[in-house]
C-alpha positions as CSV (number, residue, x, y, z in Angstrom):
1,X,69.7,-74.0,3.2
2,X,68.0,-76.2,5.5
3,X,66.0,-78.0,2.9
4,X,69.1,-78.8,0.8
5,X,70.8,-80.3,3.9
6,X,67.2,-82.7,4.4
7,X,67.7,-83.4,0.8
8,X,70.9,-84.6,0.7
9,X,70.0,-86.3,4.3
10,X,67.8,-88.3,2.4
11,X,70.0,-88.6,-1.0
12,X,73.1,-90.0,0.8
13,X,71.7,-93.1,2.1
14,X,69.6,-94.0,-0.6
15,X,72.8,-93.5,-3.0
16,X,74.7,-96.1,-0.9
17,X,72.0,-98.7,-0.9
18,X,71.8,-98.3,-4.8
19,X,75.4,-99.5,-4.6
20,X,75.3,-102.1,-1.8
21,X,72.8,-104.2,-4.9
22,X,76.4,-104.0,-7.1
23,X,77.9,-105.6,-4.1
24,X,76.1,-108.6,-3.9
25,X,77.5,-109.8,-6.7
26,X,79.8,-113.3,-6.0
27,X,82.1,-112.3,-8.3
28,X,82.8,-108.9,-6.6
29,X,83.8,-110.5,-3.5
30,X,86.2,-113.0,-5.0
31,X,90.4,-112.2,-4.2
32,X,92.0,-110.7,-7.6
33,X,94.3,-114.4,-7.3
34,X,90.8,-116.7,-7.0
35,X,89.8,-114.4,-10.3
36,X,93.2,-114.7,-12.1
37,X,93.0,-118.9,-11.0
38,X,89.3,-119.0,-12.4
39,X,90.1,-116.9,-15.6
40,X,93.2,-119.1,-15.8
41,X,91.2,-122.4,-15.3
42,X,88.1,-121.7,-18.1
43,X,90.8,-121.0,-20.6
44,X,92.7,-124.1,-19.4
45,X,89.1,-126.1,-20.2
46,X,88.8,-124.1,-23.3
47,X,92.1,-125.2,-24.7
48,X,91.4,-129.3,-23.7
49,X,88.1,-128.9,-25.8
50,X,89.2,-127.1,-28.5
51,X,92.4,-130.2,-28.7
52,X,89.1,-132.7,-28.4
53,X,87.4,-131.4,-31.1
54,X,90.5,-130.5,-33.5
55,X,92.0,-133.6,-33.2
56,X,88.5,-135.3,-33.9
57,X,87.3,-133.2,-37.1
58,X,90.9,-133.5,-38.8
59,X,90.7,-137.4,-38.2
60,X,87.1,-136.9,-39.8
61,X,88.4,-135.0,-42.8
62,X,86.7,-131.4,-41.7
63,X,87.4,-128.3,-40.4
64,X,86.1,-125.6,-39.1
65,X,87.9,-121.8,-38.6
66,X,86.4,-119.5,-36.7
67,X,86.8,-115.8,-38.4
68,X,86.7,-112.6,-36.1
69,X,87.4,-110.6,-39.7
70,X,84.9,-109.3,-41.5
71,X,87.2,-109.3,-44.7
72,X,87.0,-112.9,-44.1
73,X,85.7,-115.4,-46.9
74,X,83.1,-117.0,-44.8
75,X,81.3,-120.5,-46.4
76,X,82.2,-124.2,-46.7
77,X,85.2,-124.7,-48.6
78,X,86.9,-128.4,-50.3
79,X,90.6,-128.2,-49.7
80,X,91.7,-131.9,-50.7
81,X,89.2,-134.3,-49.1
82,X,88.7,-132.2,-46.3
83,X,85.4,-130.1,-46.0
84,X,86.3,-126.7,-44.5
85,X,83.9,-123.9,-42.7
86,X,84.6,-120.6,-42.1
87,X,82.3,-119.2,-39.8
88,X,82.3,-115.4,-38.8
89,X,79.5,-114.1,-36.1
90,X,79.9,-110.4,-35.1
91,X,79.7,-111.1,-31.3
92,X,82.5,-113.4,-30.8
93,X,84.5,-110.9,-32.8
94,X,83.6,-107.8,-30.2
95,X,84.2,-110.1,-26.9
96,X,87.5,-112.4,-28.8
97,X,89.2,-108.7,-28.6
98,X,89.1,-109.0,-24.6
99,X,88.2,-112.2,-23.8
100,X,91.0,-114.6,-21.7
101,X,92.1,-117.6,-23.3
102,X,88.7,-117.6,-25.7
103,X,87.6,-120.6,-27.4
104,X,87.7,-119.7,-31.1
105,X,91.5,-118.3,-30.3
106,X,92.6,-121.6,-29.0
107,X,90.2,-123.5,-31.9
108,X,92.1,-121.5,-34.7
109,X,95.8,-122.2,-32.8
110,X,95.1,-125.7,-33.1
111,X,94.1,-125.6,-37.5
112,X,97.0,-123.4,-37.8
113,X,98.9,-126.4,-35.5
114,X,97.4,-129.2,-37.7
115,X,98.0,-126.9,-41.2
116,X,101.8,-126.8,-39.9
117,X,102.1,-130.7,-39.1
118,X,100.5,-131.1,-43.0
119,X,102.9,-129.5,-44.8
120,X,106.1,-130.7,-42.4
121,X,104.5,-133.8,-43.3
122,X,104.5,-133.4,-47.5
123,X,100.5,-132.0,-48.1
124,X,101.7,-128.5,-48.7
125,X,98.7,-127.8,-50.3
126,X,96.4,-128.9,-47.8
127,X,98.5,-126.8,-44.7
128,X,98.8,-123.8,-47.4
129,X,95.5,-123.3,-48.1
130,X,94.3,-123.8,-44.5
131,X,97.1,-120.7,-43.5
132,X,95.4,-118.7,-45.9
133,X,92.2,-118.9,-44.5
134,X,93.3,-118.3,-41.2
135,X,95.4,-115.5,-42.3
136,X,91.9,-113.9,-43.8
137,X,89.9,-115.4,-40.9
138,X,92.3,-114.0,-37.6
139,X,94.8,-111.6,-39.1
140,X,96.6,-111.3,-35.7
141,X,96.6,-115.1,-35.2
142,X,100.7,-115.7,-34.0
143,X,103.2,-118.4,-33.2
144,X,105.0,-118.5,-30.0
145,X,106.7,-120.6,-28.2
146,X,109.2,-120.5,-24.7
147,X,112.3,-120.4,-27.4
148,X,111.2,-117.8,-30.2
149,X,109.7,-114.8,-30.1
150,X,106.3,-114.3,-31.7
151,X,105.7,-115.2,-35.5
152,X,102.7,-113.2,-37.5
153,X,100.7,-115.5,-39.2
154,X,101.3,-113.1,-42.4
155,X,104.8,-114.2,-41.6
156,X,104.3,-117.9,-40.9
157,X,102.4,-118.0,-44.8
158,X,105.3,-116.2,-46.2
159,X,107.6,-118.3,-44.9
160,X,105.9,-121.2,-45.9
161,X,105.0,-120.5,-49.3
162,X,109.3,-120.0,-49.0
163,X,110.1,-122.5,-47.5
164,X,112.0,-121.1,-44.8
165,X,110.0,-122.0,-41.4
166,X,111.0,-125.5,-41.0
167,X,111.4,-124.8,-37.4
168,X,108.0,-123.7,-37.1
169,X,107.0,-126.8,-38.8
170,X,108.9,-129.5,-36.8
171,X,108.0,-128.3,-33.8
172,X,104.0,-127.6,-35.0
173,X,104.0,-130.9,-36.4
174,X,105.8,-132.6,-33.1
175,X,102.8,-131.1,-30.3
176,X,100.2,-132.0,-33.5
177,X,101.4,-136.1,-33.0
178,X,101.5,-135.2,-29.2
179,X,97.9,-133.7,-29.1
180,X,96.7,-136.5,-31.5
181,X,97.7,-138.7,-28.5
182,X,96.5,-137.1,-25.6
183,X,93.1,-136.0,-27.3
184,X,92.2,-138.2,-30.4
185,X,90.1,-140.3,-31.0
């Protein structure tokens, strides 16, 4: 008996500085809010460079969709005279499932923005086909906005090919012009 309590003697305090190395971590000493303001603030950076580089390659006549499905037709696509990529890598698909405001979700907002603005703005073809391959690309890619409720993007291409969203469209194709302004070239 005595040799099990000089054991653990010895156990508890090594046990404890195994955990104080976990501890030294910044992170782990940071408030929950100064987390939440961080988190808040890279996916506030995130969303300013994906409007940069939207707003850029549209003006350039390319795209670029970033696919987290692996149903998704990956490759360079001509859509009009714009040059589109769909690009699929396996570990932005695992981390986009929990990730906080992640780049590729905000990048893939932004197309489905600018597909939105082109057919409010006459090029149906052009904002059809670009729905599409988001559809395949991000199948839970939505709409929302402080005055409607969430919109599927399965519903958002239905409703174009119908004809039925202009809503959706004004208002997609109103914050495209704004974001052309603010982040264009």
């Amino acid at each position: 008996m005595t040799t099990c309590f000089v054991k653990l003697a010895i156990c508890f305090p090594l046990l404890s500085m195994l955990g104080d190395g976990e501890s030294e971590r910044p992170a782990l000493k940071e408030s929950p809010a100064r987390l939440v303001a961080c988190i808040e603030s890279t996916s506030r950076a995130n969303y300013a460079a994906a409007c940069i580089n939207v707003t850029r390659d549209a003006t350039q006549k390319r795209l670029r969709i970033y696919a987290v499905s692996l149903g998704a037709k990956t490759g360079k696509f001509k859509v009009d005279d714009y040059d589109i990529e769909v690009i699929y890598n396996n570990e932005m698909a695992v981390e986009g499932k929990t990730a906080a405001g992640a780049y590729h979700l905000q990048h893939n907002n932004l197309v489905l923005m600018f597909a939105a603005a082109q057919v409010a703005s006459g090029n149906k073809g052009l904002g059809l086909s670009l729905v599409r391959l988001l559809a395949a690309a991000e199948p839970d890619l939505f709409w929302s906005s402080p005055t409607h409720s969430p919109l599927p993007i399965q519903k958002i291409l239905a409703g174009i090919e119908k004809e039925d969203v202009k809503e959706f469209l004004k208002e997609e194709a109103d914050d495209w012009a704004y974001k052309l302004k603010v982040y264009g070239p």
